[in-house]
Backbone as a ProteinNet text record, in pm:
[ID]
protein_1_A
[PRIMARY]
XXXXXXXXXXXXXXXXXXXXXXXXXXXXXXXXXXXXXXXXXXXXXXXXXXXXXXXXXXXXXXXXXXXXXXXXXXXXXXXXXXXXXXXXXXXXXXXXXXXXXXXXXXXXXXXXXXXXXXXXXXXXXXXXXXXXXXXXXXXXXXXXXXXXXXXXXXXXXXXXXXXXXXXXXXXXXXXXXXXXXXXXXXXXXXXXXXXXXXXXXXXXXXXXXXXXXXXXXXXXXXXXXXXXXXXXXXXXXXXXXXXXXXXXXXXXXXXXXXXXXXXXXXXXXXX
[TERTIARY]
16940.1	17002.7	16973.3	16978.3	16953.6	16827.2	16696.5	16578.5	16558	16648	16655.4	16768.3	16850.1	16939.7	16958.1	16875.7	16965.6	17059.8	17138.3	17263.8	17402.3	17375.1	17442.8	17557.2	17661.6	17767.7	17839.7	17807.9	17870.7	17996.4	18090.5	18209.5	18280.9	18413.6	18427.4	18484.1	18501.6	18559.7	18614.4	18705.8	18764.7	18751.4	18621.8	18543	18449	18533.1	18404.7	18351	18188.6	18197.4	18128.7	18140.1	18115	17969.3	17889	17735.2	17718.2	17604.5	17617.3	17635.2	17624.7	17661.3	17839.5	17888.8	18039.3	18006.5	17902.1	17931.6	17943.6	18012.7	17997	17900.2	17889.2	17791.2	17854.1	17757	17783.1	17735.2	17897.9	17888.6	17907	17843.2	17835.4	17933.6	17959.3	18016.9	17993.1	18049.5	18007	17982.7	17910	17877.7	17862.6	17853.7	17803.4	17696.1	17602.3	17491.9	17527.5	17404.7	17445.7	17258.8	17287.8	17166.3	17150.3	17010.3	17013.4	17031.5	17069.7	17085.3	16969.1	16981	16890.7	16855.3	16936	16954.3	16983.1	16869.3	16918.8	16958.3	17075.3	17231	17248.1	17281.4	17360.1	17495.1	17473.5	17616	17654.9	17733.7	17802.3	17845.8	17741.5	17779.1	17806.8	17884.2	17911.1	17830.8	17753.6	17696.4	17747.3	17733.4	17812	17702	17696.7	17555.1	17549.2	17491.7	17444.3	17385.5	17461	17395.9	17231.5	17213.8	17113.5	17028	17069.2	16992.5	16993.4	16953.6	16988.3	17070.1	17098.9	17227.8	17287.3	17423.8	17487.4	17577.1	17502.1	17599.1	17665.1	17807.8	17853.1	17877.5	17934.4	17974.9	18022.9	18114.8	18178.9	18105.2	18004.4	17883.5	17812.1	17750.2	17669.9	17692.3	17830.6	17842.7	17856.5	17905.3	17859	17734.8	17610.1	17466.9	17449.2	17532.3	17503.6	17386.8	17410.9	17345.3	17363.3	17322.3	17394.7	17338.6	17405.4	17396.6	17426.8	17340.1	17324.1	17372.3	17435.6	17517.3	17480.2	17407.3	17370.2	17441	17525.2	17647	17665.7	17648.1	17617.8	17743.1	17833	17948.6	17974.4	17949.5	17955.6	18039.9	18055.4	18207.5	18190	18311.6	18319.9	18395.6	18445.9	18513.5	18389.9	18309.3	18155.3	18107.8	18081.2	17976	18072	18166.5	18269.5	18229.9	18278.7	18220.9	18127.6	17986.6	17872.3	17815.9	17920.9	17869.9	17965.8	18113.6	18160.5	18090.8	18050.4	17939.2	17855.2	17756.9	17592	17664.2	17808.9	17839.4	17938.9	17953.8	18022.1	17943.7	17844.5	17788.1	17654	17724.7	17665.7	17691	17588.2	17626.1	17514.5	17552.7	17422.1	17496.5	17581.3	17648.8	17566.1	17587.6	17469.9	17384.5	17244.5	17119.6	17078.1	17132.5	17156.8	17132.1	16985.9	17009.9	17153.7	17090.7	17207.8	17283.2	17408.3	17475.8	17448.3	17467.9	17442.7	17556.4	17651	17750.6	17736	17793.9	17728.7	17897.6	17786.7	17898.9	17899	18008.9	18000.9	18045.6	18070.5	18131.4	18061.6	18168.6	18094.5	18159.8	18133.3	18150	18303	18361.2	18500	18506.3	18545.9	18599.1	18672.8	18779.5	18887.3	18912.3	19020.8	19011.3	19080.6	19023	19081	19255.7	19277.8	19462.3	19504.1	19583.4	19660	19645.9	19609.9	19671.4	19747	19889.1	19961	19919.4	19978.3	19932.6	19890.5	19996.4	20009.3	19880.1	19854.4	19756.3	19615.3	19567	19430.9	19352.4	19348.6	19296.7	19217.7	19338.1	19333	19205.1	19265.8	19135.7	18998.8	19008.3	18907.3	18814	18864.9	18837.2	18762.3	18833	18763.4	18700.7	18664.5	18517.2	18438.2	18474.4	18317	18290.4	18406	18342.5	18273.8	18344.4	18245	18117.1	18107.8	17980.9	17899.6	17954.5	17878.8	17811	17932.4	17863.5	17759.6	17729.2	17683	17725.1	17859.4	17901.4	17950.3	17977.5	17979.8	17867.3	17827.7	17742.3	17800.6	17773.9	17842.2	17696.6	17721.3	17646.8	17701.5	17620.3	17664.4	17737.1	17707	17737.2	17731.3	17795.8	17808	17894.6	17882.2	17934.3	18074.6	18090.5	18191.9	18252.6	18387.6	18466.5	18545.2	18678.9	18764.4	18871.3	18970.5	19021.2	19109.1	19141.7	19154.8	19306.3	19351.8	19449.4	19435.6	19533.5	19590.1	19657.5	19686.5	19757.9	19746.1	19886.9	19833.3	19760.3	19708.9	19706.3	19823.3	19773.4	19919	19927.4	19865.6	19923.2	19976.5	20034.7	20053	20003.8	19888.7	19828.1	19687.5	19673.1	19476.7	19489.5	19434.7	19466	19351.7	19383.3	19223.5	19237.6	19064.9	19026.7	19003.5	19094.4	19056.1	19098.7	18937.8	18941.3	19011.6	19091.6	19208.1	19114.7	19035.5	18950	19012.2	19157.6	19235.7	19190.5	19220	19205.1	19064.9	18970.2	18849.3	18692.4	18656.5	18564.4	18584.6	18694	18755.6	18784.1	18853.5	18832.2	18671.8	18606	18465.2	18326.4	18429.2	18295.6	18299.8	18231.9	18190	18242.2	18297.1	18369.1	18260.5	18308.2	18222.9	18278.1	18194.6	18290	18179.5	18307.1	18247.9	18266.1	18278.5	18288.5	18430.6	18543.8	18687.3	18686.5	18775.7	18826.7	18960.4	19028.4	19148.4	19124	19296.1	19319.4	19397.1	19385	19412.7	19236.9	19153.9	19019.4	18970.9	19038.9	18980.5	19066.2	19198.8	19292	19204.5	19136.9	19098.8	18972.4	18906.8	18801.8	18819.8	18940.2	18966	19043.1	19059.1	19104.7	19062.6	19099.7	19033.8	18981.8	18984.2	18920.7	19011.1	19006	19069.5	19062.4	18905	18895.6	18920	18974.7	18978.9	18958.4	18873.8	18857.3	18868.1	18939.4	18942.5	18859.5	18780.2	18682	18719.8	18784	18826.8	18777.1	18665.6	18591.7	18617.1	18565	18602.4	18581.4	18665.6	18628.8	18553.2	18529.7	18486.6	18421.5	18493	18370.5	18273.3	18321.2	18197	18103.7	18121.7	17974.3	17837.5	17868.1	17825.9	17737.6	17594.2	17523.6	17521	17527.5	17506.7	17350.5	17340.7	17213.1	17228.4	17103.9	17146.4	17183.8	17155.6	17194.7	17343.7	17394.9	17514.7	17656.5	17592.4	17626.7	17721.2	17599.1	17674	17819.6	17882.5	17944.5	18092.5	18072.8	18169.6	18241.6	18151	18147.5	18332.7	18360.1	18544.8	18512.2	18617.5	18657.8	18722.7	18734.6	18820.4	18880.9	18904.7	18927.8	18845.9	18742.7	18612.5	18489	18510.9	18372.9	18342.2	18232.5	18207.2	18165.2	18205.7	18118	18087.1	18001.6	17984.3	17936.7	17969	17971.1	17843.3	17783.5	17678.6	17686.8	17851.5	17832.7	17954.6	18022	18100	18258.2	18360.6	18411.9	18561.5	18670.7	18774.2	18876	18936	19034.2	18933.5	18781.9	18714.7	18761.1	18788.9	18862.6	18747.5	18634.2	18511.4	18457.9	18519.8	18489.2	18553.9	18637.1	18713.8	18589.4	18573.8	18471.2	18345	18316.6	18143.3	18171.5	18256.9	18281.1	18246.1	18362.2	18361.1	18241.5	18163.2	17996.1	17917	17923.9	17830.7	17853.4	17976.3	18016.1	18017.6	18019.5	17960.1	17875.3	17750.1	17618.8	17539.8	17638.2	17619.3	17621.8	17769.7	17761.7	17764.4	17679.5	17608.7	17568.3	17513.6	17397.2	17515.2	17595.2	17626.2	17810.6	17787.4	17898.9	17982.4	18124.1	18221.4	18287.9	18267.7	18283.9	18350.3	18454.4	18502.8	18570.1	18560.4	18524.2	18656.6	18669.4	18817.8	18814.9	18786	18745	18705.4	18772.8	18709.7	18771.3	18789.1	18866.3	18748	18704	18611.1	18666.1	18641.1	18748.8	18629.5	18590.3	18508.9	18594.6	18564.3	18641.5	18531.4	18559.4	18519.4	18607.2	18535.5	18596.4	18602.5
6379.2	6401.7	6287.9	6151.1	6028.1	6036	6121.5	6077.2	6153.1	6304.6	6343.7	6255.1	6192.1	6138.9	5985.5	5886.3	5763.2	5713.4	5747.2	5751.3	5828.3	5916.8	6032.8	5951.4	5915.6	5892.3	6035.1	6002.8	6087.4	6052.8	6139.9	6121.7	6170.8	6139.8	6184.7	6283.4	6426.8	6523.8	6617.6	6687.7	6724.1	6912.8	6921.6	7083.1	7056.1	7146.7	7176.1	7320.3	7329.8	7483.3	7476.6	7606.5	7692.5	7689.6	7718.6	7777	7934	7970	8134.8	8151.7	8082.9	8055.8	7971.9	7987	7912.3	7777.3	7714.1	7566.9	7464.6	7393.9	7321.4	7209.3	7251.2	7125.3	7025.3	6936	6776.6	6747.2	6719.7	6698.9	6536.3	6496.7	6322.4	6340.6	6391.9	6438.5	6536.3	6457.9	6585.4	6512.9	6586.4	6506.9	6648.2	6559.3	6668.2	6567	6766	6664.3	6814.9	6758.1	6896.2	6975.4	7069	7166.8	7217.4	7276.9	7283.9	7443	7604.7	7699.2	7743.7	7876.1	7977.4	7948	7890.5	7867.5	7719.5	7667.8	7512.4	7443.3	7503.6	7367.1	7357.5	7198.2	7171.2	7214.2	7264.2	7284.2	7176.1	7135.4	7057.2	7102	7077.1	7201.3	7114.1	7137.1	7021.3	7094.4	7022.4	6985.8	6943.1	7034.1	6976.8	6868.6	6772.9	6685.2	6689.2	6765.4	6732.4	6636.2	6574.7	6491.3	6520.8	6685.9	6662.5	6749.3	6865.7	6963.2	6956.2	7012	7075.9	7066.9	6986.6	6980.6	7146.1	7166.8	7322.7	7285.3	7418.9	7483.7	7571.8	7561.6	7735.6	7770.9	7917.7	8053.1	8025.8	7941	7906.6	7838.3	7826.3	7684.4	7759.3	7881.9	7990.6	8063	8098.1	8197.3	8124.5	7999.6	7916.9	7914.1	7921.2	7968.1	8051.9	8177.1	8314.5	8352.1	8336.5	8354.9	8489.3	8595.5	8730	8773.5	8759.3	8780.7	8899.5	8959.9	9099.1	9103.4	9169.2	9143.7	9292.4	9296	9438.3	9403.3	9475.7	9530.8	9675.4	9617.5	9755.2	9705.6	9866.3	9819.8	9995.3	9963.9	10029.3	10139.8	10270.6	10298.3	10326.8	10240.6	10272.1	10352	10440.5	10577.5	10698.1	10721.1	10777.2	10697.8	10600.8	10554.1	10642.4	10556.4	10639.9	10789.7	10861.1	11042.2	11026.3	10928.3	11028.2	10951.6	10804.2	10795.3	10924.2	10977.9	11008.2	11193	11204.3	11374.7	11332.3	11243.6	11202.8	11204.6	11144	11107.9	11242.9	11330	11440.2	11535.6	11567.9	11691.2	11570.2	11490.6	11424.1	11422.2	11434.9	11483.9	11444.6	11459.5	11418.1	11261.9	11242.6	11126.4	10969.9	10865.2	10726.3	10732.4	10712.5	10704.7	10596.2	10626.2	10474.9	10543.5	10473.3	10552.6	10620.1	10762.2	10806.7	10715.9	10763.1	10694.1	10732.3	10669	10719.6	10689.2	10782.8	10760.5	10739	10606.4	10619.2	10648.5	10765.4	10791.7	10784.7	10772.2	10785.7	10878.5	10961.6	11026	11189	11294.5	11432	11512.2	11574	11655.1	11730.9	11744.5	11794.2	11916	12034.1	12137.9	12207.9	12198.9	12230.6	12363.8	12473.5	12619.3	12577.8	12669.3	12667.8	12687.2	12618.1	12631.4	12751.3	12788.4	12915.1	12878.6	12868.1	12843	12955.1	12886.1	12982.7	13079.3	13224	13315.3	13234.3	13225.5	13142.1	13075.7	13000	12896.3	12931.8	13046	13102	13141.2	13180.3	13186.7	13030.8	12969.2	12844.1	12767.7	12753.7	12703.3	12788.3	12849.5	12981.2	12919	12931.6	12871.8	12710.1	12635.2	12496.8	12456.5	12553.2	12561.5	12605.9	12680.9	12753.4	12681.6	12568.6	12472.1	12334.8	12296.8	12173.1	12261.7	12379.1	12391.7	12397	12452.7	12460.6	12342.4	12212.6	12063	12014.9	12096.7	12045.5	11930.6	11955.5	11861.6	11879.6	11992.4	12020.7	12176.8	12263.5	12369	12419.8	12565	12662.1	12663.5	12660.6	12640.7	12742.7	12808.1	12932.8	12867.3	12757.4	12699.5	12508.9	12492.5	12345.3	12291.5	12205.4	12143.1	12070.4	11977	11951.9	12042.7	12059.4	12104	12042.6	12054.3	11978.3	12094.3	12063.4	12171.3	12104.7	12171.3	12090.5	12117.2	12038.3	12047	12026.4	12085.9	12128.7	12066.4	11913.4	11877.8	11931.7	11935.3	11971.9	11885.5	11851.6	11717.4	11730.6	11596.8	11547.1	11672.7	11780.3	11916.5	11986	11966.9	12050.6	12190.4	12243.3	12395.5	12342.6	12276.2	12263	12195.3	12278.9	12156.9	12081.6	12025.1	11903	11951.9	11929.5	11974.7	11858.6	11847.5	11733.9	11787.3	11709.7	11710.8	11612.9	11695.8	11638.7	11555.7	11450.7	11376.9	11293	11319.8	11205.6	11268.8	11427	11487.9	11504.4	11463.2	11528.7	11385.9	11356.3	11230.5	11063.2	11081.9	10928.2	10871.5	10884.3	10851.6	10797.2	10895.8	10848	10793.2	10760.1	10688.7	10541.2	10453.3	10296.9	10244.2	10164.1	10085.9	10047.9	10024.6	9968.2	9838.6	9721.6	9623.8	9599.6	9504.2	9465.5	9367.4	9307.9	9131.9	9207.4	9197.7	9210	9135.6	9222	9153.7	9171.6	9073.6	8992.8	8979.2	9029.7	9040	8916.6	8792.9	8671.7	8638.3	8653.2	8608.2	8732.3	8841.1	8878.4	8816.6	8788.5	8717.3	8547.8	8492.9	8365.7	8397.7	8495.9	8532.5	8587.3	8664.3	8687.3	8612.9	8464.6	8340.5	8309.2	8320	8272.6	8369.1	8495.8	8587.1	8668.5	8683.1	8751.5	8892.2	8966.4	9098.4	9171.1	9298.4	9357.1	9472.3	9537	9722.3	9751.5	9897	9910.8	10035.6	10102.1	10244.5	10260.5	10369.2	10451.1	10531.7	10537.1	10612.8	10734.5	10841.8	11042.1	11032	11120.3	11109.8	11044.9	10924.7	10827.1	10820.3	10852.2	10858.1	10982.3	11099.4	11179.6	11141.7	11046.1	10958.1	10909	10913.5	10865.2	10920.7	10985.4	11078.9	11028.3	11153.5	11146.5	11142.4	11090.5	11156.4	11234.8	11331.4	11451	11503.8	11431.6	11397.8	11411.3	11312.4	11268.2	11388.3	11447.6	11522.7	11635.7	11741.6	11838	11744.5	11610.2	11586.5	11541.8	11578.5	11615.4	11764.2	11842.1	12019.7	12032.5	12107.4	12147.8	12320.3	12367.3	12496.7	12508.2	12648.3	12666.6	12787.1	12879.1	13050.7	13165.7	13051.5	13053.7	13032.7	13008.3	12996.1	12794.2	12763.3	12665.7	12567.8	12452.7	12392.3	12244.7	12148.1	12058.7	11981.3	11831.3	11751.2	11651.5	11679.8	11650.4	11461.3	11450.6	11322.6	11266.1	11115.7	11102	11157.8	11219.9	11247.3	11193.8	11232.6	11190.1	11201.7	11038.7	11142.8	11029.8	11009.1	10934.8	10808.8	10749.2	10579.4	10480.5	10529.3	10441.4	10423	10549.1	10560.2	10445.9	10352.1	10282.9	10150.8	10100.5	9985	10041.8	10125	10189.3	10174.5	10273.8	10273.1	10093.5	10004.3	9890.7	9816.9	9806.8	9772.9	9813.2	9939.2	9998.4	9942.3	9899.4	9900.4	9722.5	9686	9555.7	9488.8	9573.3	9573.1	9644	9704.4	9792.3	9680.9	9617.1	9526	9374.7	9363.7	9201.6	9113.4	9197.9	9125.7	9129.9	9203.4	9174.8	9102.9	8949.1	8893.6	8961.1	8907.6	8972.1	9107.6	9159.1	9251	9279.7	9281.7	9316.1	9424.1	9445.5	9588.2	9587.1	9647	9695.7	9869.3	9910.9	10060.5	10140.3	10233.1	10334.8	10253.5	10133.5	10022.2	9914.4	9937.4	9867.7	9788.1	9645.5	9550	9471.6	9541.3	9431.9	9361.5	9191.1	9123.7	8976	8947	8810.3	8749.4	8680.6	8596.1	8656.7
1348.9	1219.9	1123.3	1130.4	1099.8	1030	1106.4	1072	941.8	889.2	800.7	678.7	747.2	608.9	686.2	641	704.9	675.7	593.6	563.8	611.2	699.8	727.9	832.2	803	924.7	1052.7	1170.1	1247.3	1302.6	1252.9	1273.4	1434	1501.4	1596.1	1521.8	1675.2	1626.6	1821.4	1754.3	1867.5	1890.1	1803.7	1846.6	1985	2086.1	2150.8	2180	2260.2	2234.1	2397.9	2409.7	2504.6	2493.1	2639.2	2579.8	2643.5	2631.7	2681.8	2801.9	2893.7	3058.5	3066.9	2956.4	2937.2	3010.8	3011.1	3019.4	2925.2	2894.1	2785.7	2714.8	2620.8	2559.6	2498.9	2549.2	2511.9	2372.9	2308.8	2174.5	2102.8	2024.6	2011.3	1871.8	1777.9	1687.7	1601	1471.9	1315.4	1251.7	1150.6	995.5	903	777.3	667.9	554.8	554.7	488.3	361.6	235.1	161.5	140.4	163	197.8	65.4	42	-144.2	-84.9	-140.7	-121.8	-208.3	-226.1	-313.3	-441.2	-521.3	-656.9	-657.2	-581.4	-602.4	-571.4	-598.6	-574.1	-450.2	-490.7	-279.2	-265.1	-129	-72.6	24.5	66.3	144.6	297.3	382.3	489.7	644.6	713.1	840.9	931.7	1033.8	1146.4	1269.2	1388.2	1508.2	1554.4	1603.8	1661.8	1796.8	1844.2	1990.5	2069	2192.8	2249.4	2314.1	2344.6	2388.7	2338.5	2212	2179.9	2040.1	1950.8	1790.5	1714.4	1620	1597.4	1544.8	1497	1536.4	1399	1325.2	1180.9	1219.7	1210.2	1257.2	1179.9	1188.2	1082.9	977.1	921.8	821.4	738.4	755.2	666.5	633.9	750.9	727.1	610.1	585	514.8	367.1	365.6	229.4	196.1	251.3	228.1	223.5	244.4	238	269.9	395.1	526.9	603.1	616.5	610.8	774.2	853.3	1035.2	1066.9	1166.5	1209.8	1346	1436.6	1548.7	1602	1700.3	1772.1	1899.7	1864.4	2012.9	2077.5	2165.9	2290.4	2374.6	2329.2	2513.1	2530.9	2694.9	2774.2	2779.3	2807.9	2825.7	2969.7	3017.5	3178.3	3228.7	3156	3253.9	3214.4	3104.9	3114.3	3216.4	3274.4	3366.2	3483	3485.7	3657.3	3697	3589.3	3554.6	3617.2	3549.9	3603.2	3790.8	3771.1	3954.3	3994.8	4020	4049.3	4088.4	4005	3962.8	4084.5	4043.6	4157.4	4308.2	4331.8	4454.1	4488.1	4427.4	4490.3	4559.7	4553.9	4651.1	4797.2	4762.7	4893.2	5023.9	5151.9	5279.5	5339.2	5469.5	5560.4	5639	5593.8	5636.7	5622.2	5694.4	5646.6	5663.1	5606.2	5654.6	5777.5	5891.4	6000.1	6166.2	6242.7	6363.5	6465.6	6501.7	6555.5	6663.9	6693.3	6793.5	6901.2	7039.7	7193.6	7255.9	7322.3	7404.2	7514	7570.8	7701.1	7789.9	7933.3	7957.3	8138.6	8219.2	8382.1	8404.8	8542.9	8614.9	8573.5	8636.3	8623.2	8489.6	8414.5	8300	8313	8256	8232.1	8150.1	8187.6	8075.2	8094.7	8012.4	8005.9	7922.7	7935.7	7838.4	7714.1	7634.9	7501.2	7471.7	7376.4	7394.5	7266	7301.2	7207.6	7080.8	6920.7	6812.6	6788.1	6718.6	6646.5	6571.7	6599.5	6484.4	6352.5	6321.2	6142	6111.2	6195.9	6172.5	6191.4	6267.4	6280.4	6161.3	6057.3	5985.2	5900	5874.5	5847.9	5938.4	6036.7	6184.3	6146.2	6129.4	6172.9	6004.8	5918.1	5767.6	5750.6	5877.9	5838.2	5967.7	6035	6124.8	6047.8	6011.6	5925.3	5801.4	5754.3	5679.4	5750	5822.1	5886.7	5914.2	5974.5	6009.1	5883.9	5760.5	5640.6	5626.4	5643.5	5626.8	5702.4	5802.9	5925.7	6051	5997.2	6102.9	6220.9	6224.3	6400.9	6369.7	6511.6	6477.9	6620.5	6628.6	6730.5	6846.6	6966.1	7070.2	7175.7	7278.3	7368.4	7494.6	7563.1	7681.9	7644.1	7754.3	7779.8	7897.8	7932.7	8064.3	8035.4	7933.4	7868.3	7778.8	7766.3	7692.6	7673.4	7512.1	7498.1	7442.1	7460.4	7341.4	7259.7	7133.9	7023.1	6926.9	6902.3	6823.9	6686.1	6618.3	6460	6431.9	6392.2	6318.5	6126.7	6060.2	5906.5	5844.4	5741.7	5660.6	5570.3	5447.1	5388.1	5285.6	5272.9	5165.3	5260.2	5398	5473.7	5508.3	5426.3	5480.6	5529.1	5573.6	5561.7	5728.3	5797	5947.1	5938.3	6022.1	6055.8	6214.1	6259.4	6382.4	6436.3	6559.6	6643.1	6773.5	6850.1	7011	7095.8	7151.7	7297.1	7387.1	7364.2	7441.1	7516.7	7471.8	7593.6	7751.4	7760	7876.5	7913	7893	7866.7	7927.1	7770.5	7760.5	7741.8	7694	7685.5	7794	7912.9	8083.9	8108.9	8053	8119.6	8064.7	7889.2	7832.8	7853.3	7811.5	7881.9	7729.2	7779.1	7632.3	7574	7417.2	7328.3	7259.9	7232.4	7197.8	7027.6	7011.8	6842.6	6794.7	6698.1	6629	6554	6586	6544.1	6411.5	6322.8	6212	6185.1	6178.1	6184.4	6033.7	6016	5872.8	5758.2	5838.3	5798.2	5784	5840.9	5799.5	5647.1	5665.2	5527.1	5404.8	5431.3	5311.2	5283.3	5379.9	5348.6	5276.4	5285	5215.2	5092	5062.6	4955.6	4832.2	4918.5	4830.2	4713.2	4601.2	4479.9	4361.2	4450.4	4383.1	4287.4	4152.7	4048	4049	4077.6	4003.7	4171.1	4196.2	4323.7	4273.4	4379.6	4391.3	4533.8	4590	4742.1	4741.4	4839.4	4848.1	4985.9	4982.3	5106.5	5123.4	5243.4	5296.5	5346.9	5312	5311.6	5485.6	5537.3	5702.3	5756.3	5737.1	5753.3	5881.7	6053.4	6168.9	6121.7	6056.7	6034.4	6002.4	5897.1	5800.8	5920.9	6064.5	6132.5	6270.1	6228.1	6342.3	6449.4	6545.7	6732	6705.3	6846.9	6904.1	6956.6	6945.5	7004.9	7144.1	7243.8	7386.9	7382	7306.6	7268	7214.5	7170.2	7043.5	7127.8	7262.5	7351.4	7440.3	7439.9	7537.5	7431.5	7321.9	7196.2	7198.5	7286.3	7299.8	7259.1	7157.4	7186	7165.8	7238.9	7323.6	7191.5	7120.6	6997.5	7059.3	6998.7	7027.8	6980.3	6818.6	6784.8	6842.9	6964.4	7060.3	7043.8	7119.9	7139	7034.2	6979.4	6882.1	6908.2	6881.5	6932.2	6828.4	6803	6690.6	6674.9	6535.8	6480.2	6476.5	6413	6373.6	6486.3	6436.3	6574.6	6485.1	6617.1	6619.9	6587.9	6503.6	6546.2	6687.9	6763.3	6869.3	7006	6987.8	7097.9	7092.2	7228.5	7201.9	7184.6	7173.6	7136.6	6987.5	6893.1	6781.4	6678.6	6696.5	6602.5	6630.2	6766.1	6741.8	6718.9	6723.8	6703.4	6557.9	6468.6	6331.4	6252.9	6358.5	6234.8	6309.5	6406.2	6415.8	6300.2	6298.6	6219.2	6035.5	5990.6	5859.3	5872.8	5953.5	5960.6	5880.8	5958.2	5937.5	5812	5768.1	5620.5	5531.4	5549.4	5446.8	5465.7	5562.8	5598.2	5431.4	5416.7	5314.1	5178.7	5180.3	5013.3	5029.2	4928.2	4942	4850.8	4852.5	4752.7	4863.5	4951.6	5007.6	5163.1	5169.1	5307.1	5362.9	5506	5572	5640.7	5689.4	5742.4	5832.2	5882.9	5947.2	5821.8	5729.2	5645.8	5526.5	5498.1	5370.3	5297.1	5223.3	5150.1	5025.3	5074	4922.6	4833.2	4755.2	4655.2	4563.6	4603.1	4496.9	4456.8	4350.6	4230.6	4173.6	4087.9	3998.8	3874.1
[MASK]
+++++++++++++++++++++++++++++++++++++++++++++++++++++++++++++++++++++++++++++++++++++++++++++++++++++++++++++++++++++++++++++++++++++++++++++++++++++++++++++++++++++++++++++++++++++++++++++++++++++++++++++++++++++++++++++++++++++++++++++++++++++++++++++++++++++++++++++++

């Protein structure tokens, strides 16, 4: 500034500013020098002085030079963005793109007969077989060595059952445990220390998301009153499916920080 006015005194001053990364710049003071404008005349305009860059006219000096600033602003709208992930992510299926699972299993095959459903409730049953199978998640098969038979609990609208196999009596006795790297929910609170912004994503039937191999797949077999069907992806109801599940979601989200897993509970959080 000096080498333009050697006269110019820099005064202290108690402005500081932000830079576009919000770190602050190192400011040595102010001064005012007077700038000639359009028509001549000087104006009298203050200067922030930088210790290490340019010295800095702001807006208010600007506009005494009539200085006329153009501001191209672009903002987002984020419930249009939500809409259209929310659209792309609704007719999605096929479950994770992630090799199938293999159950490993001992002893000899179990099958057990199909159990009575209530009048009331057959249609219903009968309605959301023929939708999983739509999904492809379980498919109707003529024979099998395993059988399970399956119970109707409602869900939370109370008319819609959910199909789940009685594997207590069945495959759970004779599959080989599965173990996993446990998460303890005092290690996700220490991870989530510090962090301001939170979102949670609760995963849609969440063991479905998750293919058999096909080996695998016939020793899922459940006995309905609908004939035989046997599960594409892993099942609810198997005592192996809760550590297979949080292995697998582990490893999904290894690589990206900000993010912790919990069985079908996804917490993205920042600053």
């Amino acid at each position: 500034m000096k080498s333009l006015n050697l006269y110019v005194v820099v005064r202290p001053t108690e402005v500081s500013i932000l830079g576009i990364t919000e770190h602050r710049l190192r400011i040595r003071g102010c001064c005012e020098l007077l700038i000639r404008g359009y028509n001549s005349s000087y104006i009298p305009c203050e200067f922030l002085v930088s210790e290490t860059g340019l010295s800095i006219l702001g807006l208010k000096n600007l506009k005494k030079l009539k200085v006329e600033l153009s501001f191209l602003v672009f903002k987002e709208n984020s419930d249009t963005l939500l809409k259209d992930l929310i659209a792309m992510c609704a007719n999605c299926s096929g479950g994770m793109k992630i090799q199938p699972i293999k159950l490993q299993v001992q002893g000899d095959p179990v099958f057990l007969k199909r159990r009575i459903i209530p009048y009331g409730l057959r249609e219903a049953v009968h309605k959301t077989l023929n939708d999983l199978c739509a999904k492809g998640i379980i498919e109707p098969i003529q024979s099998s060595s395993w059988g399970t038979p399956i119970v109707t609990p409602l869900k939370s609208d109370g008319k819609t059952p959910r199909i789940c196999g009685d594997y207590r009596l069945t495959l759970n006795s004779h599959l080989l445990k599965e173990t996993c790297t446990t998460v303890e929910a005092v290690d996700i609170l220490n991870r989530l220390h510090g962090s301001k912004v939170f979102s949670k994503v609760d995963l849609k039937d969440a063991y479905l998301q998750i293919p058999l191999y096909h080996s695998s797949s016939t020793l899922t077999t459940i006995n309905t009153p609908f004939g035989l069907f046997k599960y594409n992806f892993l099942p609810f109801g198997l005592s192996c499916s809760p550590a297979i599940f949080q292995e697998v979601m582990n490893k999904v989200v290894s690589d990206f920080e900000g993010v912790e897993v919990y069985q079908d509970d996804l917490i993205g959080h920042g600053f």
